[in-house]
PyMOL Python script that loads the backbone (N, CA, C, O; Angstrom):
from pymol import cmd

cmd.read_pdbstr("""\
ATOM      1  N   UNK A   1      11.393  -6.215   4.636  1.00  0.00           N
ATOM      2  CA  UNK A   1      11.327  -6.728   5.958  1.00  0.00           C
ATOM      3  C   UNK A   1      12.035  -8.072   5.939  1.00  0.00           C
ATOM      4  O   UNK A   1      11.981  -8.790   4.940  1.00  0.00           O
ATOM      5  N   UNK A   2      12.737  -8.436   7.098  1.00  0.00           N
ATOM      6  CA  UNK A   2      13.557  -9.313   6.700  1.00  0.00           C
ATOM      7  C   UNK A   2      12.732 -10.418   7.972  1.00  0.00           C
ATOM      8  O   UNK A   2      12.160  -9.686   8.780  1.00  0.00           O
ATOM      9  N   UNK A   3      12.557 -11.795   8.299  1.00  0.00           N
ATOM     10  CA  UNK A   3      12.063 -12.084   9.208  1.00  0.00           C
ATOM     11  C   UNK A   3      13.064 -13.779   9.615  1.00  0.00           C
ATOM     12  O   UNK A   3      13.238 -14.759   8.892  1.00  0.00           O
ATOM     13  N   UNK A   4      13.443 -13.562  10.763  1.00  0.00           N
ATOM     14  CA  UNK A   4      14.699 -14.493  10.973  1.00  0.00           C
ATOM     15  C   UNK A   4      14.278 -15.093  12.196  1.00  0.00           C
ATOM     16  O   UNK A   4      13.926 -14.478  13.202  1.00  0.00           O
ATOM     17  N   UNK A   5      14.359 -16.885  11.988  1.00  0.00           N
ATOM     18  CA  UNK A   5      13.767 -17.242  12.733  1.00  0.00           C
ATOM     19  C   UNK A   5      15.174 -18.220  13.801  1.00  0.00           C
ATOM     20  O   UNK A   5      16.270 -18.331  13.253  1.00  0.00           O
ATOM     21  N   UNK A   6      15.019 -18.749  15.036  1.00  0.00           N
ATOM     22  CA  UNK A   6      15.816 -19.263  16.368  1.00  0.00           C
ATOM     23  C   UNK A   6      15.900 -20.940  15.511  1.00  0.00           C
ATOM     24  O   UNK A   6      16.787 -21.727  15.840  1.00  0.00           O
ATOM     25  N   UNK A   7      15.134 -21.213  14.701  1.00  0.00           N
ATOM     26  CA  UNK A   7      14.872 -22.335  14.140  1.00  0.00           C
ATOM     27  C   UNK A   7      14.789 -22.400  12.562  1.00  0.00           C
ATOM     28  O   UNK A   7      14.369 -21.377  12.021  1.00  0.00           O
ATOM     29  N   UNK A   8      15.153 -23.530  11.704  1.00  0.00           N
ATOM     30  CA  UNK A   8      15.065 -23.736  10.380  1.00  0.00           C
ATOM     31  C   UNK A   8      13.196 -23.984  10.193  1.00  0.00           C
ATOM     32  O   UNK A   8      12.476 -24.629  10.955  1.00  0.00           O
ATOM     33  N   UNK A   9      12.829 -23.316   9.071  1.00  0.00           N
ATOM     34  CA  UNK A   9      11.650 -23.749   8.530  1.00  0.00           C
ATOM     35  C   UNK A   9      11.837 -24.575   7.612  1.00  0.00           C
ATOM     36  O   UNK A   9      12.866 -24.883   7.012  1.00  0.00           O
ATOM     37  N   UNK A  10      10.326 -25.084   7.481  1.00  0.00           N
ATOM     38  CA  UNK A  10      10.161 -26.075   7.023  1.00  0.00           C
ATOM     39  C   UNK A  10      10.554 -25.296   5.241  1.00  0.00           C
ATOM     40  O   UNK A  10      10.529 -24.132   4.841  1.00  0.00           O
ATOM     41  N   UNK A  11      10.894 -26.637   4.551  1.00  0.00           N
ATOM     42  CA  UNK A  11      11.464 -26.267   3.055  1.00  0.00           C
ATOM     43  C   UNK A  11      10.277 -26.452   1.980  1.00  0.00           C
ATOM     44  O   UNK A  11      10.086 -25.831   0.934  1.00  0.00           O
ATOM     45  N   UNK A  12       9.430 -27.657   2.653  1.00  0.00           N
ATOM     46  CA  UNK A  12       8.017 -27.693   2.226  1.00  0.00           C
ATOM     47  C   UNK A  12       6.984 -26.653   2.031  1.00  0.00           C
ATOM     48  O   UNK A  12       5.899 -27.071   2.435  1.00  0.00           O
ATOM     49  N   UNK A  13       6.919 -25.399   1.541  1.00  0.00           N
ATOM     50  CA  UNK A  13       6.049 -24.637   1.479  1.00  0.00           C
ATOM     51  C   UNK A  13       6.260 -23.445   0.487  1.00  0.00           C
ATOM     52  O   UNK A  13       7.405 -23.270   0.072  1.00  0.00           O
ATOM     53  N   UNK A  14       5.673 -22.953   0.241  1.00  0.00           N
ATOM     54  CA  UNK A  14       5.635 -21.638  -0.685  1.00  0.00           C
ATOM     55  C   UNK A  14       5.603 -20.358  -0.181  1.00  0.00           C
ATOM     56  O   UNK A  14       4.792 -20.004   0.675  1.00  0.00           O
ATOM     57  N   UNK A  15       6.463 -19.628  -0.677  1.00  0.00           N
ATOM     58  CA  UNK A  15       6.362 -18.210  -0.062  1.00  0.00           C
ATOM     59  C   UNK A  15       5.180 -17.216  -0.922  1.00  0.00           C
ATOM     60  O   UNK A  15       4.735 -17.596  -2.005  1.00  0.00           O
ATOM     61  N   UNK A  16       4.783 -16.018  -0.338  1.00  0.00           N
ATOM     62  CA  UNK A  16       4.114 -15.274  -0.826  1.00  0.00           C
ATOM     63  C   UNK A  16       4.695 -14.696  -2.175  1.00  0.00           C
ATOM     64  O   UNK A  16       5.907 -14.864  -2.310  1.00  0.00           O
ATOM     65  N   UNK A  17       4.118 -14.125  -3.070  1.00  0.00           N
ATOM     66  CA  UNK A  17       4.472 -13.405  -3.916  1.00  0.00           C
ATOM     67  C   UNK A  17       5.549 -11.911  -3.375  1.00  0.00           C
ATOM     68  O   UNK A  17       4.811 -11.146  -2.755  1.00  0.00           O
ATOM     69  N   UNK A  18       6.671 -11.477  -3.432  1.00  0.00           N
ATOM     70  CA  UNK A  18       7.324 -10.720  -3.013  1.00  0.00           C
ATOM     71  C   UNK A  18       8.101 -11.076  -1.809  1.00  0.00           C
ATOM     72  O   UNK A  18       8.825 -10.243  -1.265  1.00  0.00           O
ATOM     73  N   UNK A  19       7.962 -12.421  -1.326  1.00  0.00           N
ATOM     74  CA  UNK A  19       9.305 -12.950  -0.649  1.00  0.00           C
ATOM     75  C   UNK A  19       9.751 -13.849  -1.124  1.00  0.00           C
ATOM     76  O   UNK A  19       9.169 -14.615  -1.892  1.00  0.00           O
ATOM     77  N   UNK A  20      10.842 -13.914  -0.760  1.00  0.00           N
ATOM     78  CA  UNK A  20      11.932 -15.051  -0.662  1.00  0.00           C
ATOM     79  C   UNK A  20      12.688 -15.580   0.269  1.00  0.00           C
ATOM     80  O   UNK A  20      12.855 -14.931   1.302  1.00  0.00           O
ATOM     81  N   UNK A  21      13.246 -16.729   0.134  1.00  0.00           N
ATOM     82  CA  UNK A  21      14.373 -17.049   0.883  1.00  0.00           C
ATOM     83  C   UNK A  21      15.532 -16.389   1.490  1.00  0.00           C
ATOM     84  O   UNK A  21      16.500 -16.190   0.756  1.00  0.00           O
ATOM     85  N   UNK A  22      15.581 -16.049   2.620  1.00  0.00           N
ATOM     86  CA  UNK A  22      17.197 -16.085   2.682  1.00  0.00           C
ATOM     87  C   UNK A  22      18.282 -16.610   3.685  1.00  0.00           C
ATOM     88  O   UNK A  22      19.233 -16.161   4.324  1.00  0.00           O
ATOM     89  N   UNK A  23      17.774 -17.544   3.527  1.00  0.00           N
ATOM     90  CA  UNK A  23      18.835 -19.135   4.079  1.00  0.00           C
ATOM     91  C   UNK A  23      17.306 -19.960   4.631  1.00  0.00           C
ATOM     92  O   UNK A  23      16.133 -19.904   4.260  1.00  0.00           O
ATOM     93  N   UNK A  24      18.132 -20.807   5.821  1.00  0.00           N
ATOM     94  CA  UNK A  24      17.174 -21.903   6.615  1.00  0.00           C
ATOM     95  C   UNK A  24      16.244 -21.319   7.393  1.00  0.00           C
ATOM     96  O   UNK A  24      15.144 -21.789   7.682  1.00  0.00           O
ATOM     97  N   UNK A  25      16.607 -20.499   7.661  1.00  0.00           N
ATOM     98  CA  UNK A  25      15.896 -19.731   8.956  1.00  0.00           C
ATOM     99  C   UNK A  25      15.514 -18.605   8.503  1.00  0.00           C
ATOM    100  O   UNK A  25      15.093 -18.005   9.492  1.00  0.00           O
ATOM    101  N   UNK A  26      15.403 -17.941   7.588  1.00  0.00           N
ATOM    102  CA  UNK A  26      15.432 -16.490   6.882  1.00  0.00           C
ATOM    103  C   UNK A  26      14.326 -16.458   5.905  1.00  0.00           C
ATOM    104  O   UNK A  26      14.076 -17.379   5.128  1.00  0.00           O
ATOM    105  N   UNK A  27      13.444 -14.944   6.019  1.00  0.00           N
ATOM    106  CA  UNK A  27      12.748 -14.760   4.748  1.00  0.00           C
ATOM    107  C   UNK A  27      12.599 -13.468   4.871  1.00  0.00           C
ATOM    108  O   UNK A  27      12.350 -12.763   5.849  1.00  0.00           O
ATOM    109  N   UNK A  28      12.864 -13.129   3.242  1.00  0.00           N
ATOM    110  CA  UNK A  28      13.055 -11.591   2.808  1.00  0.00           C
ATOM    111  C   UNK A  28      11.539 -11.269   2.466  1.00  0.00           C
ATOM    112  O   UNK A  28      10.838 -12.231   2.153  1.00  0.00           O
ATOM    113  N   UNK A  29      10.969 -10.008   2.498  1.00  0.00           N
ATOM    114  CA  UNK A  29       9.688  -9.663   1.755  1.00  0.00           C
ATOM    115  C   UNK A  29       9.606  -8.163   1.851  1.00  0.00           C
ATOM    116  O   UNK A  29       9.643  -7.424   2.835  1.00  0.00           O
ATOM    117  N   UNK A  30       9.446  -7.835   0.170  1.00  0.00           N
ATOM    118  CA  UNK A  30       9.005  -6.155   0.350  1.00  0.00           C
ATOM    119  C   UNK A  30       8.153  -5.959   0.485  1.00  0.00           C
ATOM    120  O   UNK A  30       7.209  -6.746   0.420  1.00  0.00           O
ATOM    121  N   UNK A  31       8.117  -4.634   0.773  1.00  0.00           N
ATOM    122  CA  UNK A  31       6.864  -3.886   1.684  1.00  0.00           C
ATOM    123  C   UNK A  31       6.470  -2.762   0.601  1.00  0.00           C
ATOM    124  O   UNK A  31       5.306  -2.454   0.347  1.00  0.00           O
ATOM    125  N   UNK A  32       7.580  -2.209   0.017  1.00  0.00           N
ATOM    126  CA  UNK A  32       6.941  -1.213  -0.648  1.00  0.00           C
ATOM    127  C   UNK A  32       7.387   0.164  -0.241  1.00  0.00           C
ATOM    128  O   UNK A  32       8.177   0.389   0.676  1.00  0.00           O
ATOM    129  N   UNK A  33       7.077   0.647  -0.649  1.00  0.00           N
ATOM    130  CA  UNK A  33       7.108   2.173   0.006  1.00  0.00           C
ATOM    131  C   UNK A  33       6.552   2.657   0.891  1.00  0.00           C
ATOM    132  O   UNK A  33       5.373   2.341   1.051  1.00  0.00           O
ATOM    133  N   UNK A  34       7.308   3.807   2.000  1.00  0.00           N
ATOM    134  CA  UNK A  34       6.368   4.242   2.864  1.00  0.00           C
ATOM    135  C   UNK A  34       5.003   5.236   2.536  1.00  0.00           C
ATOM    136  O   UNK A  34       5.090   6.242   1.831  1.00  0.00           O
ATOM    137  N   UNK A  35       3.921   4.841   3.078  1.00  0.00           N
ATOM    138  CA  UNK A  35       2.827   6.097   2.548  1.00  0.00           C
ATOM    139  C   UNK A  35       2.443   7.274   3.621  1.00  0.00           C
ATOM    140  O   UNK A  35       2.522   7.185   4.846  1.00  0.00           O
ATOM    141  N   UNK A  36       2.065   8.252   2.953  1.00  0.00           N
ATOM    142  CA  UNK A  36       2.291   9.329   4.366  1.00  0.00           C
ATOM    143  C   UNK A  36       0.903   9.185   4.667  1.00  0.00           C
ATOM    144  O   UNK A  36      -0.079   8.531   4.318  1.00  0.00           O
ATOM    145  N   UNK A  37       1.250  10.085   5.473  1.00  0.00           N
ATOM    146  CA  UNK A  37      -0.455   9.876   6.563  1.00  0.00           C
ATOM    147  C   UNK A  37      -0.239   8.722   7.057  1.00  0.00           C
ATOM    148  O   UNK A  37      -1.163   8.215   6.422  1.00  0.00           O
ATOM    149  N   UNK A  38       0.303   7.588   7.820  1.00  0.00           N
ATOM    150  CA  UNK A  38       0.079   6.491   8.336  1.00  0.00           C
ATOM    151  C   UNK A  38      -0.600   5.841   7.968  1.00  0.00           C
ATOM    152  O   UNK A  38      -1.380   5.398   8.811  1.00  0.00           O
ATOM    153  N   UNK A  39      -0.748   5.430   6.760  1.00  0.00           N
ATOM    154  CA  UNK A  39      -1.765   4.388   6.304  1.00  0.00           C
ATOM    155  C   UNK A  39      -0.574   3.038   6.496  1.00  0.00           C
ATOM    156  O   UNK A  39       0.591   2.986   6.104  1.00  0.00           O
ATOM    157  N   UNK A  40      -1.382   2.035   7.243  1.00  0.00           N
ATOM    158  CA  UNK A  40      -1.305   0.660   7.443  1.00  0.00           C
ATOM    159  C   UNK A  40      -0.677  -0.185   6.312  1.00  0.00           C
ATOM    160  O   UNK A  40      -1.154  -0.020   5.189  1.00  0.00           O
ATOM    161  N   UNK A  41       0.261  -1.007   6.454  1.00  0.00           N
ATOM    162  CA  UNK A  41       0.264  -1.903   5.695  1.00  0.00           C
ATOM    163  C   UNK A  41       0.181  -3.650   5.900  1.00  0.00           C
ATOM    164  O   UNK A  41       0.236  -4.007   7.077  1.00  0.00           O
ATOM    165  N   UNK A  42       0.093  -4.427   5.169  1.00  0.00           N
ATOM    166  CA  UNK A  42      -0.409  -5.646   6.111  1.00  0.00           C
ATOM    167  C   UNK A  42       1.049  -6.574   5.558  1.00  0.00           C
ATOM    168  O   UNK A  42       1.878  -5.931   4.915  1.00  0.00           O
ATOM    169  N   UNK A  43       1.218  -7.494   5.722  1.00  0.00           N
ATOM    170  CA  UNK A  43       2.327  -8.344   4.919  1.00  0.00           C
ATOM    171  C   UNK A  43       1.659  -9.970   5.858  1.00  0.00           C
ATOM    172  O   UNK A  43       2.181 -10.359   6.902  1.00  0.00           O
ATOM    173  N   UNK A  44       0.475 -10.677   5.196  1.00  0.00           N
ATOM    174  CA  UNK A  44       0.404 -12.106   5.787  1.00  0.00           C
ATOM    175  C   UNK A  44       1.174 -12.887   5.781  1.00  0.00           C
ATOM    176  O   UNK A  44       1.448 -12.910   4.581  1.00  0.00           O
ATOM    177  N   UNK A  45       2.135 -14.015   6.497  1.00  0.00           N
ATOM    178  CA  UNK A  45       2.775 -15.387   5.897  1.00  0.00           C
ATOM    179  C   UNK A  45       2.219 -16.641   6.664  1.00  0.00           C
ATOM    180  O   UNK A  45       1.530 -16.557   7.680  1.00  0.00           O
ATOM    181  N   UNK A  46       2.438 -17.316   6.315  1.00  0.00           N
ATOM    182  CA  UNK A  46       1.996 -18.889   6.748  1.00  0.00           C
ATOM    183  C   UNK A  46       2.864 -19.670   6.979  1.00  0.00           C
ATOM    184  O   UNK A  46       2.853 -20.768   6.421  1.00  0.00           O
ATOM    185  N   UNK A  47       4.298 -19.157   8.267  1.00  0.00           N
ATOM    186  CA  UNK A  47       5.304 -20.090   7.706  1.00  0.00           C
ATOM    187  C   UNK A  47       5.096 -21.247   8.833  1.00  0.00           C
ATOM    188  O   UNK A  47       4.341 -21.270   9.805  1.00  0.00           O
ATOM    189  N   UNK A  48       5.965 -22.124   8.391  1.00  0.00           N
ATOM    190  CA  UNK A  48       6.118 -23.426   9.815  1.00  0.00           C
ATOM    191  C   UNK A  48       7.295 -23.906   9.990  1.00  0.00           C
ATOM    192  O   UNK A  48       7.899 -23.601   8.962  1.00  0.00           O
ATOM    193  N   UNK A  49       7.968 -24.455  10.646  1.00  0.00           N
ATOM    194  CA  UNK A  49       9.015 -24.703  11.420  1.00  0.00           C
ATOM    195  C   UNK A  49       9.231 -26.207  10.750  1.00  0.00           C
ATOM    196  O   UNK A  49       8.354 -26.965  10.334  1.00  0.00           O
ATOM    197  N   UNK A  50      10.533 -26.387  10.772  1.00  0.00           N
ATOM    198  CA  UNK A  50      11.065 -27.622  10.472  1.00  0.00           C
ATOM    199  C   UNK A  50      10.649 -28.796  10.958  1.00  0.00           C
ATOM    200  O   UNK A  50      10.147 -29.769  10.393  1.00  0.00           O
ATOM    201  N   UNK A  51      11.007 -28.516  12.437  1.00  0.00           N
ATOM    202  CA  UNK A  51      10.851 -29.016  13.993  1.00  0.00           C
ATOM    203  C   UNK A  51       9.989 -28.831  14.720  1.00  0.00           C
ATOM    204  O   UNK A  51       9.312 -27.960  14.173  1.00  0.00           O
ATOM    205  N   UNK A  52       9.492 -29.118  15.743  1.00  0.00           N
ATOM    206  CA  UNK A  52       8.609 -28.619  16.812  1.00  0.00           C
ATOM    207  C   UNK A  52       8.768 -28.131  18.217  1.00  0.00           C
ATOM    208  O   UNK A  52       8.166 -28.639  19.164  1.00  0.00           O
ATOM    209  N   UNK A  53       9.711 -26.996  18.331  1.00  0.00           N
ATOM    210  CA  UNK A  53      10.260 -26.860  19.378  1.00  0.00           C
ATOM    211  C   UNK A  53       9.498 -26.330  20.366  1.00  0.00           C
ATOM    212  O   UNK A  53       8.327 -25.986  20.202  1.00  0.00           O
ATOM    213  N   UNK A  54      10.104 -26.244  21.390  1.00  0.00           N
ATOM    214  CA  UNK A  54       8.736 -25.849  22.336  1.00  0.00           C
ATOM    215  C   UNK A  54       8.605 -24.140  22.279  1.00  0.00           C
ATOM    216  O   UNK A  54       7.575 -23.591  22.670  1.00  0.00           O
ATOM    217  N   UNK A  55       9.991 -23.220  21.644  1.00  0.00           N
ATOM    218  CA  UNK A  55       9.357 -22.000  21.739  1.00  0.00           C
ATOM    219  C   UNK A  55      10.831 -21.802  20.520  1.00  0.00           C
ATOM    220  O   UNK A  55      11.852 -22.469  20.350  1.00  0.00           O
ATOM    221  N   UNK A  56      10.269 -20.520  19.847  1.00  0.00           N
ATOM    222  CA  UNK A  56      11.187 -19.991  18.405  1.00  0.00           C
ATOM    223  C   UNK A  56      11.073 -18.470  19.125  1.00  0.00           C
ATOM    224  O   UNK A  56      10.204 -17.907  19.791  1.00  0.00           O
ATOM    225  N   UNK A  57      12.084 -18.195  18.755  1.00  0.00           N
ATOM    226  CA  UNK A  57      12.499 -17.003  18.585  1.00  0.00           C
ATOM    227  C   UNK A  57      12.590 -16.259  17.227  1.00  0.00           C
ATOM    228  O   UNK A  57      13.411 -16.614  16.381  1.00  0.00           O
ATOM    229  N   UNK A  58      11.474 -14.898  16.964  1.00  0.00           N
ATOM    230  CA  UNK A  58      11.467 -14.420  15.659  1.00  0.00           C
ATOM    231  C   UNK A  58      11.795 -13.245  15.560  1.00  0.00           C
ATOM    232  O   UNK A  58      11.218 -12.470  16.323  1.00  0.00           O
ATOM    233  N   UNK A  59      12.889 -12.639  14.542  1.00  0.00           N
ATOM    234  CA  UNK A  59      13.423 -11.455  14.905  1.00  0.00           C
ATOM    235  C   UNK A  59      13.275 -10.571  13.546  1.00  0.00           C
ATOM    236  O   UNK A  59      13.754 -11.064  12.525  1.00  0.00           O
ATOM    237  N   UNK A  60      12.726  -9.463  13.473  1.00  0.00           N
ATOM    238  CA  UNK A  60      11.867  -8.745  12.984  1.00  0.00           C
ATOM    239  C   UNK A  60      12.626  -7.705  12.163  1.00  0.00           C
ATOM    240  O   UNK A  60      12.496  -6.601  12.691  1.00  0.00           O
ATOM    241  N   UNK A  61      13.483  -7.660  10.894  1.00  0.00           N
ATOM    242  CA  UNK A  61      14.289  -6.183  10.689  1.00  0.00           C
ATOM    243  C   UNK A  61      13.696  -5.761   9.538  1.00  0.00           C
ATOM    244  O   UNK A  61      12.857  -6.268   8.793  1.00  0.00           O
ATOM    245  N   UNK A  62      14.426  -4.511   9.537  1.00  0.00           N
ATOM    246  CA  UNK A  62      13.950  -3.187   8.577  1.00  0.00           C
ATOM    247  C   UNK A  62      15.121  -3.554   7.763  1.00  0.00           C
ATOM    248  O   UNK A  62      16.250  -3.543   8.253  1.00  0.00           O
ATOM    249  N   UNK A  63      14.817  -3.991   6.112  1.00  0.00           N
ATOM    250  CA  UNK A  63      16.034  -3.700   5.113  1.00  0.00           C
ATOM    251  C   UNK A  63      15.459  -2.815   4.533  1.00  0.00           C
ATOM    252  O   UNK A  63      14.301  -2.651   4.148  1.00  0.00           O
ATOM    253  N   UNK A  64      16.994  -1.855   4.476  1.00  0.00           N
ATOM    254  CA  UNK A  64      16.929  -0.728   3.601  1.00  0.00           C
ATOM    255  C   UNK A  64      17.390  -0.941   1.891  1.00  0.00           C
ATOM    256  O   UNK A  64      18.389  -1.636   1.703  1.00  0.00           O
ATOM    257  N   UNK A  65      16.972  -0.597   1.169  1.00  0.00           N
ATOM    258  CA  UNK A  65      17.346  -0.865  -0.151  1.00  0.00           C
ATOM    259  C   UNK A  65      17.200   0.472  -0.850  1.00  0.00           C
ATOM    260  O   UNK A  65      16.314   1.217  -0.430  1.00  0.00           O
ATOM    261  N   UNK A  66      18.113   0.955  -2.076  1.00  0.00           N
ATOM    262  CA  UNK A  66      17.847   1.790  -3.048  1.00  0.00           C
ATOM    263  C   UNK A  66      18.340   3.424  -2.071  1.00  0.00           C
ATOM    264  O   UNK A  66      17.758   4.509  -2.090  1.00  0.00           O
ATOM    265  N   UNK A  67      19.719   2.977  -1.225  1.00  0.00           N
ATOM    266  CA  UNK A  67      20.426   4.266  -0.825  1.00  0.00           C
ATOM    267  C   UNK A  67      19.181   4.752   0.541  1.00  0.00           C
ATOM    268  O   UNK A  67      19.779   5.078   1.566  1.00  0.00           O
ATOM    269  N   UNK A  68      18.236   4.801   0.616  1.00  0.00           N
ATOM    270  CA  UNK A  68      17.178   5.015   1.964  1.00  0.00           C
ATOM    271  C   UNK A  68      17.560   4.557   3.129  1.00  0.00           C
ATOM    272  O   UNK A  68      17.799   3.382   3.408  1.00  0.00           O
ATOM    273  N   UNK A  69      17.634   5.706   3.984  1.00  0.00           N
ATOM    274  CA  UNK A  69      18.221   5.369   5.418  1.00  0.00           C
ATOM    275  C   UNK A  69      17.070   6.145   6.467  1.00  0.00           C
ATOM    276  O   UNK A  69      16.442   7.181   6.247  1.00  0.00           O
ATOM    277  N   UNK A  70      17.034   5.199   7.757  1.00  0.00           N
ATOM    278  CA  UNK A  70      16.893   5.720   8.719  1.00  0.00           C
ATOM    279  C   UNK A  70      16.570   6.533   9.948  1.00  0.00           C
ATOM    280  O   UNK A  70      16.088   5.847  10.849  1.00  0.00           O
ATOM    281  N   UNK A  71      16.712   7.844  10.229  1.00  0.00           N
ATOM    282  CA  UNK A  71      17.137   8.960  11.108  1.00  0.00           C
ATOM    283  C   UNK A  71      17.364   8.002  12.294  1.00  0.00           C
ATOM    284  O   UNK A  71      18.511   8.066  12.736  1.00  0.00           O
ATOM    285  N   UNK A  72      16.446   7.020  12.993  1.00  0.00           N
ATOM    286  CA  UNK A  72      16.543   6.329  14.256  1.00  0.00           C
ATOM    287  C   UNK A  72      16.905   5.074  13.783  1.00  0.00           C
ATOM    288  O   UNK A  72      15.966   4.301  13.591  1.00  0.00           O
ATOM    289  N   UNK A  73      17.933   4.706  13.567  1.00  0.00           N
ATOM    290  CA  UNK A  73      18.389   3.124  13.492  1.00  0.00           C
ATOM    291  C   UNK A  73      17.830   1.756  14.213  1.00  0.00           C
ATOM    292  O   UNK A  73      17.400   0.701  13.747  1.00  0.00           O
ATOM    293  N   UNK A  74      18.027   2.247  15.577  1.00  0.00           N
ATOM    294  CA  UNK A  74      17.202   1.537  16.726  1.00  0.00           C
ATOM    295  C   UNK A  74      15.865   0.856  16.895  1.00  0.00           C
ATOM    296  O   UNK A  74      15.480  -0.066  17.614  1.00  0.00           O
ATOM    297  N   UNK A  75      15.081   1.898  15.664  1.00  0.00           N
ATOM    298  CA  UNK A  75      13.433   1.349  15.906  1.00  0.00           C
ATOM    299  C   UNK A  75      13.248   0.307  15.171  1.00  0.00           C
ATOM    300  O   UNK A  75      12.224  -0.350  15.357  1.00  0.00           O
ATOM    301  N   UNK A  76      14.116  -0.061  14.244  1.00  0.00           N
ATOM    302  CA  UNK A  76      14.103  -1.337  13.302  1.00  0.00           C
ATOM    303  C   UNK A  76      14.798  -2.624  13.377  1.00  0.00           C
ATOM    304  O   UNK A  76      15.646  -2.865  12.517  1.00  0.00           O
ATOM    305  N   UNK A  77      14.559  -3.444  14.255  1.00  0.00           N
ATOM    306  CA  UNK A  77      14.845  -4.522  14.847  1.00  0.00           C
ATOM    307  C   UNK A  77      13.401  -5.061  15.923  1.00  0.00           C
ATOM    308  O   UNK A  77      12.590  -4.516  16.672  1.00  0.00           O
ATOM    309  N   UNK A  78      13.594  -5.916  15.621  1.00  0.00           N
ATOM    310  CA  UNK A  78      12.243  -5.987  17.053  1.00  0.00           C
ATOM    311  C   UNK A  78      12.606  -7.708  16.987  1.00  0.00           C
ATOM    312  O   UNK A  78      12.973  -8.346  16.000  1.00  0.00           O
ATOM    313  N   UNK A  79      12.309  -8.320  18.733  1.00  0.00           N
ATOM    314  CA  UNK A  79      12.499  -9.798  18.738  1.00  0.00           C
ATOM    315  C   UNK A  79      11.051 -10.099  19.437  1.00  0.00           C
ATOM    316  O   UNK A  79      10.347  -9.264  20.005  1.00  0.00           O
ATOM    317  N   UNK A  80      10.803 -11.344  19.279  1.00  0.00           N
ATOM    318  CA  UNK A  80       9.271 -11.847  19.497  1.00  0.00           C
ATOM    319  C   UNK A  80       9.734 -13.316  19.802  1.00  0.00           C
ATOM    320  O   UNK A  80      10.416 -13.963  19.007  1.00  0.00           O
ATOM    321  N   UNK A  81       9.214 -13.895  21.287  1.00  0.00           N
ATOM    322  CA  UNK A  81       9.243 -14.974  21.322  1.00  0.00           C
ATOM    323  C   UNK A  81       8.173 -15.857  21.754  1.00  0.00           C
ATOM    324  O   UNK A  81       7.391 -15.731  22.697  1.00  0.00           O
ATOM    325  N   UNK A  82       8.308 -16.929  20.738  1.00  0.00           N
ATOM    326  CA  UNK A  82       6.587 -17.427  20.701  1.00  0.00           C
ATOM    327  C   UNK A  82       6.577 -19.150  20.984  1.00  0.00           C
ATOM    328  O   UNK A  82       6.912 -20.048  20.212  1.00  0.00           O
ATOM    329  N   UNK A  83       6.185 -19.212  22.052  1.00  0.00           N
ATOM    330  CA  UNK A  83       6.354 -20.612  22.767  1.00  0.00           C
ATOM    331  C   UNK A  83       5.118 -20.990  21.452  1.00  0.00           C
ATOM    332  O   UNK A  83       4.407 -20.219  20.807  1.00  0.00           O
ATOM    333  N   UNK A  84       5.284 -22.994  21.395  1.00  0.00           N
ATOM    334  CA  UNK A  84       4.257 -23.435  20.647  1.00  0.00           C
ATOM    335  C   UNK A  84       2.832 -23.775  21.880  1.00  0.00           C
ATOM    336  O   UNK A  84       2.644 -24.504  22.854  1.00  0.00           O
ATOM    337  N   UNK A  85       2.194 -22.904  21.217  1.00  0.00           N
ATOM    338  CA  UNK A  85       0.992 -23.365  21.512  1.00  0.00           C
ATOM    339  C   UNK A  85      -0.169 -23.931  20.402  1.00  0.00           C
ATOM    340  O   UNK A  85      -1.299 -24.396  20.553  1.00  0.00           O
ATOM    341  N   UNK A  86       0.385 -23.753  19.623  1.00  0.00           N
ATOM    342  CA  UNK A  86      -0.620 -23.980  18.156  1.00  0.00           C
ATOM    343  C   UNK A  86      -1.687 -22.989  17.440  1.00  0.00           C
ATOM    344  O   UNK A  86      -2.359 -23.063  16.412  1.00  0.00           O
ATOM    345  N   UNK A  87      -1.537 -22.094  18.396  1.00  0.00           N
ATOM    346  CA  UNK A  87      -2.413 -20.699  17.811  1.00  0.00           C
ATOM    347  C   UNK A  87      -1.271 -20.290  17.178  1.00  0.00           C
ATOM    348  O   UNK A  87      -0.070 -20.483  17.368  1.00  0.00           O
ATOM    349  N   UNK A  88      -2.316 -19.315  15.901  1.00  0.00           N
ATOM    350  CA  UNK A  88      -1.667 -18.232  15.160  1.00  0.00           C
ATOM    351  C   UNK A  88      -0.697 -17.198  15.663  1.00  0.00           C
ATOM    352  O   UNK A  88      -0.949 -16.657  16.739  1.00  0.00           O
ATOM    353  N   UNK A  89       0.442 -16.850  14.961  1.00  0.00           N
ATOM    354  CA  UNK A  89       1.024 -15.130  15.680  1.00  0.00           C
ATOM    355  C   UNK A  89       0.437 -14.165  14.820  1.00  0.00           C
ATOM    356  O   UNK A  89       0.121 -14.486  13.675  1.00  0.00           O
ATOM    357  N   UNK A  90       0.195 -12.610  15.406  1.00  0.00           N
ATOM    358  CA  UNK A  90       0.224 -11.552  14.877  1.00  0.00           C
ATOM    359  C   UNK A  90       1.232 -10.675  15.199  1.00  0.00           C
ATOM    360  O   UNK A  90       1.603 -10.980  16.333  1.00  0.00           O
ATOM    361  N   UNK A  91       1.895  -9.700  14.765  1.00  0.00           N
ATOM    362  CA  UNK A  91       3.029  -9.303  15.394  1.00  0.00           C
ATOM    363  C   UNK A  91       3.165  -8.223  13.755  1.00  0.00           C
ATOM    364  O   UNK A  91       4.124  -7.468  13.591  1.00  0.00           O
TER     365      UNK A  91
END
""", "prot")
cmd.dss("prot")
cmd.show_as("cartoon", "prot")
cmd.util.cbc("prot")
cmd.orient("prot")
């Protein structure tokens, strides 16, 4: 899952075990494999913003890795925009 933010985060912080960086605004994290039957998966982060803008834009993609593709291309992207209010996101 790739998670790309309208704004640089802050450089001050630690990522979870299984993400990383990828740039100012960017963080990579695997997920794992898909499991059948729809079982849930969770992925928490704690990130924060450089700045304090009044609203970020967070944009949500599907990386494919290890030749695995697709059938609907389309469903893997998603954008979320989250004015600051100081509450938590779920998404």
């Amino acid at each position: 899952m790739r998670l790309r933010f309208s704004e640089p985060l802050s450089v001050r912080q630690r990522l979870p075990v299984g993400c990383l960086w990828g740039g100012k605004a960017s963080v990579l994290c695997e997920t794992g494999a898909l499991t059948t039957g729809g079982q849930a998966r969770w992925t928490a982060l704690d990130l924060r913003l450089a700045s304090r803008p009044a609203e970020v834009v967070v944009r949500v993609d599907t990386v494919w890795s290890g030749g695995a593709r697709d059938a609907d291309s389309g469903n893997g992207a998603h954008t979320v925009p989250a004015p600051s209010t100081g509450e938590p996101y779920a998404f």
